[in-house]
N, CA, C and O of each residue as an XYZ file, in Angstrom:
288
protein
N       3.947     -7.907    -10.176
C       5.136     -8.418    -10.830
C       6.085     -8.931     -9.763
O       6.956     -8.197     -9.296
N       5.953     -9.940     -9.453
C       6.762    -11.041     -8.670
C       8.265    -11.728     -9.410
O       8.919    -12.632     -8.890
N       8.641    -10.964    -10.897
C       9.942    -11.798    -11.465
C      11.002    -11.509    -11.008
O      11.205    -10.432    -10.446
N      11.512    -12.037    -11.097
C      13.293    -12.161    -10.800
C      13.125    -12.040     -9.558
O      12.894    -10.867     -9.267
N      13.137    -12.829     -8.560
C      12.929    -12.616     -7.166
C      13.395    -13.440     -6.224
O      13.486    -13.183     -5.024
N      13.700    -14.470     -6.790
C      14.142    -15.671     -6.295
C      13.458    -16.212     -5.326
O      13.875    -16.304     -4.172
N      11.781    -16.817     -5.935
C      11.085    -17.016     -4.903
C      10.779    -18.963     -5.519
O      10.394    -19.482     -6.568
N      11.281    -19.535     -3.971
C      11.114    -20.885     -3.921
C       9.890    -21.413     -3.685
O       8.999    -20.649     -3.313
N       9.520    -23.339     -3.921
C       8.880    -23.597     -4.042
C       7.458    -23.370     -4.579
O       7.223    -22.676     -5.569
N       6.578    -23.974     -3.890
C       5.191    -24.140     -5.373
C       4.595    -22.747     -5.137
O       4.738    -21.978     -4.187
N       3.658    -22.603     -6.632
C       2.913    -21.493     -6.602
C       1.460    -21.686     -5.735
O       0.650    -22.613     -5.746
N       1.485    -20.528     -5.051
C       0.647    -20.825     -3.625
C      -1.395    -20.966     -4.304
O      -2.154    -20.062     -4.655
N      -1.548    -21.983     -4.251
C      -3.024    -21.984     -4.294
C      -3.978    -20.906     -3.926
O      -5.074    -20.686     -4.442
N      -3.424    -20.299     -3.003
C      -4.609    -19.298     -2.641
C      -4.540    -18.067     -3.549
O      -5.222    -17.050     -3.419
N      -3.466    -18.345     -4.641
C      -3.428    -16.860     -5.365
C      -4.828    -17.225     -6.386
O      -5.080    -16.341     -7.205
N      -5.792    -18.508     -6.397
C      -6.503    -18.599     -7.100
C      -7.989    -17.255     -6.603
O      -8.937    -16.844     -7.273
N      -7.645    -17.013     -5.488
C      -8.575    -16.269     -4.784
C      -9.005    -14.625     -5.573
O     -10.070    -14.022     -5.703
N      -7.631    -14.342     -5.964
C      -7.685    -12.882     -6.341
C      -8.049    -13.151     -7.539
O      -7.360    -13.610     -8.451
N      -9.431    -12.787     -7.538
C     -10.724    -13.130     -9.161
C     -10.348    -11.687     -9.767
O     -10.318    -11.622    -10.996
N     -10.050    -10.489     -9.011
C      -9.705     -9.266     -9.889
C      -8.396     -9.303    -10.519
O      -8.180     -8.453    -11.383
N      -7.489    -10.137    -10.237
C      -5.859    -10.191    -10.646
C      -6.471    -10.288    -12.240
O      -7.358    -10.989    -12.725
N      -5.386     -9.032    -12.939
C      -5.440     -8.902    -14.592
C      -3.995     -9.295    -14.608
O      -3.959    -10.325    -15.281
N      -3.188     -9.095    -14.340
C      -1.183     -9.600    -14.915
C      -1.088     -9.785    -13.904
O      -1.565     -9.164    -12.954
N       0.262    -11.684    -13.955
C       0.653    -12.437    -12.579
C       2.001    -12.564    -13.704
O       1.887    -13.002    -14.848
N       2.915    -12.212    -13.258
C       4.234    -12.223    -13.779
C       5.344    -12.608    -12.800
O       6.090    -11.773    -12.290
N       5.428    -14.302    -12.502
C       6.582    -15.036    -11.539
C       7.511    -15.220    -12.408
O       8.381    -15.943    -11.921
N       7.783    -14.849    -13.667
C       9.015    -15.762    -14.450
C      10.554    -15.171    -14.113
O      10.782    -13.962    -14.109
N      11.571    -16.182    -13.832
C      12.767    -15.717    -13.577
C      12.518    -16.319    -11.396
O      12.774    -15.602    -10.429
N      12.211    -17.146    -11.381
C      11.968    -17.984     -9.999
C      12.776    -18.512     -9.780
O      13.825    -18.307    -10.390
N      12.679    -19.428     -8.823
C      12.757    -20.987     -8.731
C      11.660    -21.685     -8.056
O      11.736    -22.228     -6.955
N      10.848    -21.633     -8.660
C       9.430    -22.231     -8.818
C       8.909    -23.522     -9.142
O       8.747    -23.907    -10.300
N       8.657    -24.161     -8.166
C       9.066    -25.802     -9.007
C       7.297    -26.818     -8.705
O       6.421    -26.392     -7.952
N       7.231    -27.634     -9.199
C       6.197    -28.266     -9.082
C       5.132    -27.765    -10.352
O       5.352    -27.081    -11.351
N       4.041    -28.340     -9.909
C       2.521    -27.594    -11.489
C       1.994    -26.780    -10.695
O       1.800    -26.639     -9.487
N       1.815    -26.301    -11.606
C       0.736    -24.908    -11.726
C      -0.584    -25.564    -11.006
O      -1.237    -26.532    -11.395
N      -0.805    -24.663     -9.711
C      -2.573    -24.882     -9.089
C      -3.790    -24.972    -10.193
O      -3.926    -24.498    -11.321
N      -4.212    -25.394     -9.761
C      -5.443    -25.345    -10.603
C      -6.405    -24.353    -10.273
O      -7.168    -23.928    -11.141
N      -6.443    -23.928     -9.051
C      -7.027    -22.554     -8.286
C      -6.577    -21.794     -9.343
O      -6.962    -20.730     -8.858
N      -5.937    -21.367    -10.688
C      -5.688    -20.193    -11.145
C      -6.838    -20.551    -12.179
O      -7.730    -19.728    -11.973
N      -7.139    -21.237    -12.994
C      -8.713    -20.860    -13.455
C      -8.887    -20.219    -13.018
O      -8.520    -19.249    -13.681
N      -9.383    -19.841    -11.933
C     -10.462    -18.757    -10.805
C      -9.980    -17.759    -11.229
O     -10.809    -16.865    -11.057
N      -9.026    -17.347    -11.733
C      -8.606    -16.109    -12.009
C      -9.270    -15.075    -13.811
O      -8.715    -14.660    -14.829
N     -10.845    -15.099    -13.202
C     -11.255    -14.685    -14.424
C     -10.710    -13.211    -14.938
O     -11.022    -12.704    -16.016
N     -10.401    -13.005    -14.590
C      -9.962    -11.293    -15.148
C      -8.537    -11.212    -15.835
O      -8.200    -10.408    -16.704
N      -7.695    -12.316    -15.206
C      -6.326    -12.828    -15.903
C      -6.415    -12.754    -17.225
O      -7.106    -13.476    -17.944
N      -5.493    -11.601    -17.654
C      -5.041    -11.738    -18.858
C      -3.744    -11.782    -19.438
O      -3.583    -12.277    -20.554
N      -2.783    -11.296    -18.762
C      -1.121    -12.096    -18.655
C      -0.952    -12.849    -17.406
O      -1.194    -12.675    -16.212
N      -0.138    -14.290    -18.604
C       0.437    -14.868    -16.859
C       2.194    -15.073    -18.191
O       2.533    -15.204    -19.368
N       2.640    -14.967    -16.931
C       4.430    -15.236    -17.058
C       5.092    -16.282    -16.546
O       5.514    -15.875    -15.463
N       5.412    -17.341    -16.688
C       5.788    -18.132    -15.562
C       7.333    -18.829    -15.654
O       8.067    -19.477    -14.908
N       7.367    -18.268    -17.094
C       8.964    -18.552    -17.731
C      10.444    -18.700    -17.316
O      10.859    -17.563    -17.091
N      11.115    -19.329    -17.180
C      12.326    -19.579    -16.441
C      12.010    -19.539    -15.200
O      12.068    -18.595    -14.412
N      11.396    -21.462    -14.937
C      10.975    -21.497    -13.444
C      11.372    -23.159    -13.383
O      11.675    -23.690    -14.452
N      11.372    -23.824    -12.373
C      11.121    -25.440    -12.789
C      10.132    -26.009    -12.418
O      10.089    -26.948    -11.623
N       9.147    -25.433    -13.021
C       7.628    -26.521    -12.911
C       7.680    -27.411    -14.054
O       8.208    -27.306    -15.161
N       6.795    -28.572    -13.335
C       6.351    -29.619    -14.108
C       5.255    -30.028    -14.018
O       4.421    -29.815    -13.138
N       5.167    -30.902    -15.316
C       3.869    -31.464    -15.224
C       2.531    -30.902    -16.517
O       3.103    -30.608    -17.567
N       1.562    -30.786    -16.577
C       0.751    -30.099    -17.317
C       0.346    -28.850    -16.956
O       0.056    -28.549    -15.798
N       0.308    -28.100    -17.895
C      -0.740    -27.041    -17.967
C      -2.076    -27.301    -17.319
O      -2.436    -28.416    -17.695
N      -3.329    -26.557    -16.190
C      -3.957    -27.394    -15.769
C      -5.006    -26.722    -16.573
O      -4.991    -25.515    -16.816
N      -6.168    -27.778    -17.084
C      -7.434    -27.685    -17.953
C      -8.012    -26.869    -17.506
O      -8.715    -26.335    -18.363
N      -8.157    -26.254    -16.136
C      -8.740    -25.228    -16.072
C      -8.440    -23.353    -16.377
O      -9.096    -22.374    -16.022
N      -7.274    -23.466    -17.107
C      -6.770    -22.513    -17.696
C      -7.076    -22.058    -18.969
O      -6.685    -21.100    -19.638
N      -7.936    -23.044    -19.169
C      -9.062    -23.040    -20.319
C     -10.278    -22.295    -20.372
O     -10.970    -22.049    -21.359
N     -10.428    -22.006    -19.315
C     -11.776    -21.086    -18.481
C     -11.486    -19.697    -18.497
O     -12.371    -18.860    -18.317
N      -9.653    -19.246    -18.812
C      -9.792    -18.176    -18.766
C      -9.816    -17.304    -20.140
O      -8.783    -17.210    -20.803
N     -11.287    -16.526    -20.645
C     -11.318    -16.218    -21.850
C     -10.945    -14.668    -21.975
O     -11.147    -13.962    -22.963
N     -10.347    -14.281    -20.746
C      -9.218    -13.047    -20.880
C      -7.950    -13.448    -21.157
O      -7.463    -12.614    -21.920
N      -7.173    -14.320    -20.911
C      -6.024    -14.835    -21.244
C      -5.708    -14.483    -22.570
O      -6.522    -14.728    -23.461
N      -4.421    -13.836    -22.866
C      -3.811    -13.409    -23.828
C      -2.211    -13.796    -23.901
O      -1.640    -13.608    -24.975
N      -1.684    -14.177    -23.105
C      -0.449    -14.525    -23.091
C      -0.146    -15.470    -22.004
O      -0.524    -15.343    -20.840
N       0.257    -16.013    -22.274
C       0.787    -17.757    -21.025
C       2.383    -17.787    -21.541
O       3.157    -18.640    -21.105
């Protein structure tokens, strides 16, 4: 749980690495840019939080891959 933290710029690609990560909770940032696409990789993900941040752009298609996902 990374929220309220006041952590700048983009979300770091290499968090696509941690394949065991089950909850990634950044919301309450200042977080700006899209979402990596390295987070597919995150098969075990089943909460992500990313709420009150300023990213843009799309959701990336590979977030589609994750069939633990329960909350975005």
């Amino acid at each position: 749980d990374l929220s309220n933290n006041h952590l700048k710029g983009r979300i770091p690609e290499s968090l696509g690495k941690l394949k065991f990560l089950g909850q990634l909770y950044l919301h309450k940032n200042e977080l700006n840019d899209s979402m990596p696409q390295s987070l597919g990789n995150l098969s075990s993900l089943e909460y992500l939080n990313v709420r009150e941040n300023q990213l843009t752009g799309y959701l990336p298609p590979e977030l589609g891959n994750l069939t633990s996902l329960e909350l975005l």
